[in-house]
Structure formats: C-alpha cells, structure tokens
N, C-alpha and C positions, 0 to 999 in steps of 0.2 A: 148527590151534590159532588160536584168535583172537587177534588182535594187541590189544596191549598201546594203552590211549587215554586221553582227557580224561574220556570219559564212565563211567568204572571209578573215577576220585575217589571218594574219602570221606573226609571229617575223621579225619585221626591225631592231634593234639597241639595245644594251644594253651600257649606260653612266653613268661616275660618277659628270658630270656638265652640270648643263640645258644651259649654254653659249655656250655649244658645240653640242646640238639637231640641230638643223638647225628649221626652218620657220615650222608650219604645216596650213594647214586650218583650222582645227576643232581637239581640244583636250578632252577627258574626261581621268579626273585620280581617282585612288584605293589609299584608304591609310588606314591604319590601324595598331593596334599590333601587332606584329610579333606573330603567328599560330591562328587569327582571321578567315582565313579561302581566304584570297584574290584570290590564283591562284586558287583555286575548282572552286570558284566562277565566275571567269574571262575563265575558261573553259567551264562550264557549259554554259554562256551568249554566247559563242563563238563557244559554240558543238563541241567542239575539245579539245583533250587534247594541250594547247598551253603554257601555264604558266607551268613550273614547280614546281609539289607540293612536299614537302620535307617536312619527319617526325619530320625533326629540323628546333624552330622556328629562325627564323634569316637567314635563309640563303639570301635571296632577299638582297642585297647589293648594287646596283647601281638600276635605271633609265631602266627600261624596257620598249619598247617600242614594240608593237604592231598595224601594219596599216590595219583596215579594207578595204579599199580602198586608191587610192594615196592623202596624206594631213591628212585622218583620221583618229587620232590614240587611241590607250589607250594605258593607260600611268599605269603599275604597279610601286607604287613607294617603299623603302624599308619601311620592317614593323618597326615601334617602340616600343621601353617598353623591349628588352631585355637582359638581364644585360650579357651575354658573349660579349667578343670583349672585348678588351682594350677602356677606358674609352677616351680616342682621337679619337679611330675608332670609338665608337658609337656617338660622336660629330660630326661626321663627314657625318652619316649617316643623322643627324638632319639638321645641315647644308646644306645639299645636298636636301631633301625634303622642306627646306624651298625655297633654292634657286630658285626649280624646280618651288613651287607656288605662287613665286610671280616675277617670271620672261615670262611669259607665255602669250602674249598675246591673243593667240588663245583655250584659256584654257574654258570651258564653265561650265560645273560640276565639282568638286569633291565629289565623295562621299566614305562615311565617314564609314569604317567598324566597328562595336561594336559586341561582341558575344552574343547573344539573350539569353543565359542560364547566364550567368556571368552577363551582364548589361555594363553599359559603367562606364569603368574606369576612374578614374582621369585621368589619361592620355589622355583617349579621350575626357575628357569633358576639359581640357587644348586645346588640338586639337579645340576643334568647336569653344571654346572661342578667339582662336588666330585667325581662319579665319572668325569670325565674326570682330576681331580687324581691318583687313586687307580689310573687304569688300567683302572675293570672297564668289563664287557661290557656296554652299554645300548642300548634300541631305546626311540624314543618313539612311543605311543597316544595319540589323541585322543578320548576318550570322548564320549558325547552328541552326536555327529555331526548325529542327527536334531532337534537343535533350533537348527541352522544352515540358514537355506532352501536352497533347492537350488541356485537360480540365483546364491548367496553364496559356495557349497562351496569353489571350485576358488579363492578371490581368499580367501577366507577359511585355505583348507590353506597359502596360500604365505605368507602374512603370520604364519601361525605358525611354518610351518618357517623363515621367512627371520629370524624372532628366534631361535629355536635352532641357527640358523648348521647347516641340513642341507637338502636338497633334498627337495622336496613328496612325490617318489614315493617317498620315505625316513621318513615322516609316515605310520605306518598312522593312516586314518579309520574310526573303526567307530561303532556303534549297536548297544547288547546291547536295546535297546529295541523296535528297527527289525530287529536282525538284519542291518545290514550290516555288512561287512568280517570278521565274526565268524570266517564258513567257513574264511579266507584264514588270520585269527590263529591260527586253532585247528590248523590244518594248521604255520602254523612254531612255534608253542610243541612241537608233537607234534612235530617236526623234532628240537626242540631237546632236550628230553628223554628219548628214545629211540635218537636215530641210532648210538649203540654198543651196546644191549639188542641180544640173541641172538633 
C-alpha cells in the first residue's frame, strides 16, 4: 500500500469561519505576511502547483484548505500586514485567523512564515508572542532563503533567530524557489501529520 504524502494534496474547501470546517484528524497550518512567500512554498512541499501564487500580496482571503489524505490537512491561512482592504475587512481577516487557531483541536503545528532577506517583522514577532500567549504548537520558516547571498546565510539565520529568541538550527531555512530545505520541511510536516495514520 502506498503511504500516505504531501504529494496526494488537493484542494478540499476554502472558508471564511473555522466553526464551519467540520472535524479533521490531523491539522498543520501556514501563516504569515501577506507575499512571504506561503503558496510557493506550500507548492513546493506538495510538488504540485496547488496554492495559488498571486503577484499581489493579499489575495489569500479566507481558510484554505488542502487534504493530503482523508482528515489530513493544511491549512493556508490569509496572510497579514497588508494595508489594502478596508480597515473592517482587514479585521476581519485577523479575526478569522485567530479564530481558526485557537479553535482547532486537531491542529498540531503552525508554522510561522518570516522572509529570510527582510527578518521577521513586528508583526511577526506579535505573531509568535500571541501564540506563545495561547500555548500552541509553532515552528518558524524562513522563506526566500535564495535571495540572502550565501556567504550572508549563516550571520543572516542568527540574527533572525536571535530576535525570535530561538536558536539558528531551530530557524528552518528554505527556498521553494531554489529547493532548499524543502526535502527536510516536507519530511517533518509529513512527521506531523501522519505519525498516528495506520
């Protein structure tokens, strides 16, 4: 029997209230600024163009969901930080990502997008600090890896883990662009969503 993967994705459901997902077995969710880099990424892990990537950031508006197999999903959630939208609708946006993570019992990971070139914003360091508030599960990505030179990388990863108050080898580095780190993520998200699947 072939085991159960990322690459078995397809779009289930897009929602704009987590009251209205229904039950899953096993969750992992994306969250991040809006043109961090989510859907490349979520493509990449999943080897299929599945996410849609858009040159404008904000499009991602609702609760996307994607089932690896039946129960196992990811979850793209809408990106934050972008000031178009009517100041209600971008509330709304917030609202709705909050709802999503702290209503989710079968929720296991989040992880936490920052752009590797840029560093993590206040905004995302608000982010980790509220889900450190709340207790849940998070792991930070640094997306866009490949547009940090290379001889910057290693002075670059620490300076962003050391404002996120975590250690560098705790900092997944990837590039859905370049294909690094990809193999590594895609192996612990698959970790994470399966380790109890029969």
């Amino acid at each position: 029997m072939r085991r159960a993967g990322l690459a078995e994705a397809n779009h289930l459901l897009s929602e704009t209230s987590a009251d209205r997902l229904g039950a899953a077995a096993a969750e992992i969710a994306f969250v991040g600024r809006s043109n961090v880099g989510k859907s490349s990424l979520i493509n990449a892990l999943c080897r299929k163009d599945l996410a849609r990537v858009s040159g404008t950031p904000g499009r991602t508006r609702a609760i996307n969901v994607f089932a690896a197999a039946p129960g196992r999903w990811l979850v793209d959630l809408p990106g934050y930080g972008y000031a178009q939208g009517g100041q209600a609708e971008r509330a709304g946006w917030g609202a709705m990502i909050e709802g999503y993570l702290t209503r989710r019992p079968a929720l296991r990971r989040i992880f936490v997008l920052v752009d590797a070139k840029v560093g993590p914003t206040r905004l995302d360091l608000d982010m980790l600090a509220w889900l450190q508030s709340q207790g849940l599960p998070w792991r930070v990505v640094a997306t866009k890896a490949d547009q940090v030179k290379r001889a910057a990388s290693s002075t670059r990863r620490g300076e962003a883990a050391r404002l996120m108050g975590i250690l560098p080898e705790n900092l997944a580095w990837v590039s859905a662009a370049e294909n690094v780190g990809v193999k590594e993520l895609r192996a612990e998200v698959e970790r994470e969503l399966f380790s109890d699947a029969a």
